[in-house]
C-alpha positions in Angstrom: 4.5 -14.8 9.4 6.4 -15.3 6.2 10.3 -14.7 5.9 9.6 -11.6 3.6 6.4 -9.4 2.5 6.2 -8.8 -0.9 2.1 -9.6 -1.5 -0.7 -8.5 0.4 -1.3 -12.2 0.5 1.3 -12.6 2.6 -0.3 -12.2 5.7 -3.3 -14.5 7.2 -6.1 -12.7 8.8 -4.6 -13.6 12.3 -1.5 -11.6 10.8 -2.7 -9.0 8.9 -4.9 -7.7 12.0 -1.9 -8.4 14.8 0.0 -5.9 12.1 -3.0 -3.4 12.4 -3.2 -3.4 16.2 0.5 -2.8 16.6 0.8 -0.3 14.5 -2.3 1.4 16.4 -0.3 0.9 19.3 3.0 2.2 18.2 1.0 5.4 17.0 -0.4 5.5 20.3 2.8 5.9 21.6 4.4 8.2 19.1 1.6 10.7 19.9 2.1 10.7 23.2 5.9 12.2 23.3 7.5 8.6 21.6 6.9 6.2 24.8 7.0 2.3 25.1 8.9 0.5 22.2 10.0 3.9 21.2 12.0 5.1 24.2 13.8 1.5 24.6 15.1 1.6 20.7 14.4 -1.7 19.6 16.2 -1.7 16.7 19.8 0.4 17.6 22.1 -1.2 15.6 20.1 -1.8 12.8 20.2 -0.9 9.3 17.4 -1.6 6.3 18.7 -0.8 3.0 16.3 0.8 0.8 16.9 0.1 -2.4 14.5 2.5 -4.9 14.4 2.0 -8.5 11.5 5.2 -8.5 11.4 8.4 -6.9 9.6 8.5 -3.5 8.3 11.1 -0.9 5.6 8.7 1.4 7.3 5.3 0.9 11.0 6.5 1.8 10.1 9.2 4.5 8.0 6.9 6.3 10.7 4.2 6.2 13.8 6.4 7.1 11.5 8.5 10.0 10.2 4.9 11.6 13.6 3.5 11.8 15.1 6.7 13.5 11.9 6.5 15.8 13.2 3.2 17.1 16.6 3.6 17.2 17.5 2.4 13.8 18.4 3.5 10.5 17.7 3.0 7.4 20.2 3.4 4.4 19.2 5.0 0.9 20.5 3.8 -2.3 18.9 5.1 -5.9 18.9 3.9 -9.2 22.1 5.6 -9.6 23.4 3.7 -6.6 22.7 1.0 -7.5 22.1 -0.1 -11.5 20.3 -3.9 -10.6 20.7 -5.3 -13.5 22.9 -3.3 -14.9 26.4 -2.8 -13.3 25.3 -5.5 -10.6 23.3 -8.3 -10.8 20.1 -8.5 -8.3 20.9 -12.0 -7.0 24.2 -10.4 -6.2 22.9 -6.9 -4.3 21.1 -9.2 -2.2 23.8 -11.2 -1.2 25.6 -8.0 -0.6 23.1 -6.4 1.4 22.0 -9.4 3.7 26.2 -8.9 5.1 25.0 -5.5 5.8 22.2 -5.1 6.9 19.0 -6.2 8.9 16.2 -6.3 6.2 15.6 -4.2 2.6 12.6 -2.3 1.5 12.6 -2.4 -2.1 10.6 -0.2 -4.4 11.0 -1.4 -8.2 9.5 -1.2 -11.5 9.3 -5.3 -11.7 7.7 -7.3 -9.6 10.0 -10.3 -10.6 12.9 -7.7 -9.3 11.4 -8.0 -5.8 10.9 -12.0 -5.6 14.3 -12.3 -6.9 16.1 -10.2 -4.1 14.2 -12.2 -1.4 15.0 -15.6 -3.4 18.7 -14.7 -2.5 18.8 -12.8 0.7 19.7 -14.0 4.0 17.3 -10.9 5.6 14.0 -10.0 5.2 12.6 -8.3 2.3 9.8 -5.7 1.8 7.7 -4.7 -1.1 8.1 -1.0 -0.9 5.8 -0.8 -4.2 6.2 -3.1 -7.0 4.3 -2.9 -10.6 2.3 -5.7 -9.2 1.5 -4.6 -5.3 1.9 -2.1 -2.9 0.9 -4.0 0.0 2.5 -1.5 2.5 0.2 1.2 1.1 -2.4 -1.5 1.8 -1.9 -1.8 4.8 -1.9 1.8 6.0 -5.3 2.1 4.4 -6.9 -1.0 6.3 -5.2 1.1 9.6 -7.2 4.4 8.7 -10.6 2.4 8.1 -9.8 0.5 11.2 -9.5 4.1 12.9 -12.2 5.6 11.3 -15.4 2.5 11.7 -13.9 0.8 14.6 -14.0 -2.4 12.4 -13.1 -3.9 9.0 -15.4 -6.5 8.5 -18.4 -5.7 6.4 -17.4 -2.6 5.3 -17.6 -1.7 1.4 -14.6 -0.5 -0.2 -15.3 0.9 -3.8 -11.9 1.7 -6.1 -12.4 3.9 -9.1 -10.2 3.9 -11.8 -7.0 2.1 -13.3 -7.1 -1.6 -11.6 -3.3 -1.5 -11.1 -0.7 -2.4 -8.0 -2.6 -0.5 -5.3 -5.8 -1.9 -6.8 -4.5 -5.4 -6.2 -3.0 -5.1 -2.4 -6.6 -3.7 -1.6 -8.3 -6.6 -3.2 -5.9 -9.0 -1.4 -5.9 -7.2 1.8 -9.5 -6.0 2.0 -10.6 -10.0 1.3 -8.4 -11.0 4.3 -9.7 -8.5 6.7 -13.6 -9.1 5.5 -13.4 -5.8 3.9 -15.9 -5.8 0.3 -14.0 -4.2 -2.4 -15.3 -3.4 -6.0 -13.5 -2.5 -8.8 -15.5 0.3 -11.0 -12.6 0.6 -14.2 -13.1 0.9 -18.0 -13.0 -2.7 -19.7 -9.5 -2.6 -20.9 -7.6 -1.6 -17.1 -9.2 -4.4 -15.1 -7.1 -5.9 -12.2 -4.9 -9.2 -13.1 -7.3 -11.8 -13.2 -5.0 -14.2 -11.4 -5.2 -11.5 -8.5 -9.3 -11.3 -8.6 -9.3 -14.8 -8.5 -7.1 -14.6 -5.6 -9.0 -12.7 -3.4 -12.3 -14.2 -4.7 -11.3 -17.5 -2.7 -9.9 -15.3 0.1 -13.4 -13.3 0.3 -15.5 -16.8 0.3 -13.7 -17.4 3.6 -14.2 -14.2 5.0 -17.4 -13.2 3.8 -16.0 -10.4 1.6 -17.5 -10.1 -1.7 -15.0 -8.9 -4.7 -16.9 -7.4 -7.7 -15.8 -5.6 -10.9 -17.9 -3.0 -12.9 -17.7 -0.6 -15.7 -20.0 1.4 -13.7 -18.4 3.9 -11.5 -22.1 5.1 -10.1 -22.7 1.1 -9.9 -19.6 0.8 -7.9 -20.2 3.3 -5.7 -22.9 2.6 -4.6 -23.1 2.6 -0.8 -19.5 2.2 -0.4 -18.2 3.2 2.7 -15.1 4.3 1.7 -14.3 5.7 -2.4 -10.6 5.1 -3.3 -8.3 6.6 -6.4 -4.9 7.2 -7.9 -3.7 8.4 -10.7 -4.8 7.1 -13.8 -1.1 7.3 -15.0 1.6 5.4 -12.8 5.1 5.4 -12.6 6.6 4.1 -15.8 3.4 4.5 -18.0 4.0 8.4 -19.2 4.1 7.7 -22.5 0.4 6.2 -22.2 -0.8 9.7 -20.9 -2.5 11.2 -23.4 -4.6 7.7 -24.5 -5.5 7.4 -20.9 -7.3 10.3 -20.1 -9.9 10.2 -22.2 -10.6 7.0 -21.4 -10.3 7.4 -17.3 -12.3 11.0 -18.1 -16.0 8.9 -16.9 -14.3 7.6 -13.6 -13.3 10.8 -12.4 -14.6 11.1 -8.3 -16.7 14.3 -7.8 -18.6 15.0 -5.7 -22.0 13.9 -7.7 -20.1 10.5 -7.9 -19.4 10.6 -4.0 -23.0 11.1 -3.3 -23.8 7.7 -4.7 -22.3 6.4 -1.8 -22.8 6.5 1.8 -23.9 9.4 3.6 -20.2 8.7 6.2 -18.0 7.2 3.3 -14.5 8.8 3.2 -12.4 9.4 0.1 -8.9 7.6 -0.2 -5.9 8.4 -2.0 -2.5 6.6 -1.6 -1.2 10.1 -3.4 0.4 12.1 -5.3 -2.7 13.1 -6.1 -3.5 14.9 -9.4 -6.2 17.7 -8.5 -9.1 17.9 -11.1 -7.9 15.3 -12.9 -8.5 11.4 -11.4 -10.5 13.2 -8.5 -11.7 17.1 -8.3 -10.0 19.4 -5.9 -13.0 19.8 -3.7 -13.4 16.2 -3.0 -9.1 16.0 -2.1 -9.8 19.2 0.3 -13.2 18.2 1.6 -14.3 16.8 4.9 -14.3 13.2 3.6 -10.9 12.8 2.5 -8.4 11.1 4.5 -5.5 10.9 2.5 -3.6 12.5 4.9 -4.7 10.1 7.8 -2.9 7.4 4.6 0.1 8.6 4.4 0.7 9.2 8.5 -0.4 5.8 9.0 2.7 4.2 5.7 4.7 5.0 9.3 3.0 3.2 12.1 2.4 0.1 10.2 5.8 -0.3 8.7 7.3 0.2 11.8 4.9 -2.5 12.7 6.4 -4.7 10.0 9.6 -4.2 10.6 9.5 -5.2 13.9 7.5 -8.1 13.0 9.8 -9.5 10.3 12.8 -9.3 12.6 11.1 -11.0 15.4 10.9 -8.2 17.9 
């Protein structure tokens, strides 16, 4: 496995589903009173800095709770801890960290922010959400599918809405795993074409097809799992009022969920905005598992952890 994870691409299939099957393990054991790897504290001692440019509830709990849950802990530094780019220069927090501590889990507006603390730290570095990726997130959802179908491959995953960061780690991921994804956005909020293109040659080796599609009935179709978020992210207020409107057709309903199949769960990496990217009776019905999500962002970075640091 590579040095650092800052791309869903990171991980090769082999990778991606050793990942998945620890982390199935790990929450095996937390669920039964914190046994195997849990009781012996693999990482006492250890520290991972996480250094977050934007707020957090999932991304930071989940990383401060798994390290605690294995002996660790993990250190939490703000914007107003730490000014990258400002007061300090990234290449120089890194170097600074990596004397520190174990590994870092960054969360940042910039992608290029992310690539250029692992270009100069000694430790391993983790996308915690970037404007490009959120491969953790990722990752948690491949988990809950994994839980939910006993299996990846084959399986349609349809995402409705703004083809942003979350949008990409799916594509990446879901092509590694043999997981179909497609894309229903409007025209102008496609996913990066250098990312489609990405998992297009991923999905040609794993049988995954990736498609994109104005149509969010189109997309839908028999999809075994519909996946959100917010049609505004992090950064992009001020785009707000120009977005909804246009995001107002790709709203998931119910009449929108029965387009797909008669099992298919509803996804959400959350916060979720009730009534407004998805209706409330969809987020509190019996096919949404977007709290399932969010337990998992603990198993399988505790996965990842231990995996980058070779334990």
């Amino acid at each position: 496995m590579h040095k650092h994870f800052l791309s869903a691409a990171d991980l090769t299939r082999n990778e991606a589903e050793a990942l998945l099957e620890r982390a199935a393990m790990l929450k095996a054991e937390w669920r039964m009173g914190g046994q195997g790897l849990h009781a012996q504290w693999p990482l006492r001692g250890k520290t991972l800095a996480l250094v977050f440019e934007k707020p957090s509830l999932r991304t930071r709990v989940a990383f401060e709770a798994g390290m605690t849950q294995l002996g660790g802990h993990g250190s939490y530094l703000s914007a107003n801890d730490i000014d990258m780019g400002g007061r300090e220069s990234v290449p120089d927090v890194a170097q600074n960290l990596s004397r520190w501590v174990q590994a870092i889990a960054a969360r940042v507006f910039k992608h290029t922010t992310v690539e250029t603390l692992a270009r100069h730290a000694s430790v391993p570095v983790i996308n915690a959400l970037s404007d490009r990726e959120h491969p953790c997130q990722a990752l948690a959802d491949m988990l809950t599918l994994r839980e939910r179908f006993g299996r990846l491959q084959g399986l349609k995953l349809t995402y409705v809405g703004d083809g942003n960061n979350v949008c990409h780690s799916l594509l990446l991921l879901g092509a590694t795993l043999g997981v179909s994804v497609t894309v229903a956005c409007p025209p102008d909020y496609r996913p990066d074409p250098e990312v489609l293109a990405q998992a297009a040659a991923i999905g040609a080796e794993t049988d995954a097809s990736i498609v994109v599609t104005a149509s969010p009935v189109e997309g839908v179709a028999g999809a075994d799992a519909v996946y959100t978020d917010v049609w505004t992210s992090m950064g992009q207020e001020h785009e707000t009022a120009r977005r909804r409107p246009v995001f107002a057709p790709y709203q998931v309903n119910p009449a929108l969920l029965a387009h797909a199949s008669p099992d298919a769960v509803f996804m959400h990496c959350l916060p979720v905005h009730r009534d407004e990217e998805v209706t409330a009776e969809v987020v509190d019905g019996a096919q949404a598992v977007i709290f399932e999500q969010a337990e998992n962002r603990l198993h399988v970075q505790k996965a990842l952890i231990l995996t980058l640091l070779g334990l």
